[in-house]
C-alpha positions, 0 to 999 in steps of 0.5 A: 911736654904738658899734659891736659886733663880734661873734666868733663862734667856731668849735667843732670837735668830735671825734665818735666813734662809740661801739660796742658789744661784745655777747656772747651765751648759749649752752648750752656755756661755763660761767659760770667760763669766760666770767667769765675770759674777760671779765676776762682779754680785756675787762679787767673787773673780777671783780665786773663780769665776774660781773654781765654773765655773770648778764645774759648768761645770764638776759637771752640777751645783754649788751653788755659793752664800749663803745667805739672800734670797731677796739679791740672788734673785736679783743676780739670776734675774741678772745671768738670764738676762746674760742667764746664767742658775740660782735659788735661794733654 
């Protein structure tokens, strides 16, 4: 008769939270100007800068960064110091 030792192992898995940055529209930035401002802030490029500034305007809202919520925060806290309409969820 054999005996089976089973191991079984433990798996730690590291779970973060992913928030999202959402930025609203308004009838006061331009189009020009969140577009730089998503680039300079958020890192976008010009191409994903333009796409969320068309969703934000045609849809009222666009979340235009995914991530760790200390680091949105301080882009939200940078979008908000521009006046451009934001919150981290």
């Amino acid at each position: 008769m054999s005996t089976e030792t089973l191991f079984e192992e433990e798996v730690v898995e590291k779970q973060v939270a992913e928030h999202n940055l959402i930025v609203y529209n308004d009838d006061i930035n331009t189009f020009d100007f969140v577009i730089e401002s998503l680039i300079k802030i958020c890192k976008h490029d010009s191409v994903q800068a333009e796409q969320c500034t068309m969703l934000i305007h045609y849809k009222g809202r666009c979340d235009v960064k995914t991530g760790e919520y200390e680091k949105l925060t301080e882009m939200c806290t940078n979008l908000l110091d521009r006046g451009i309409s934001a919150e981290v969820e």
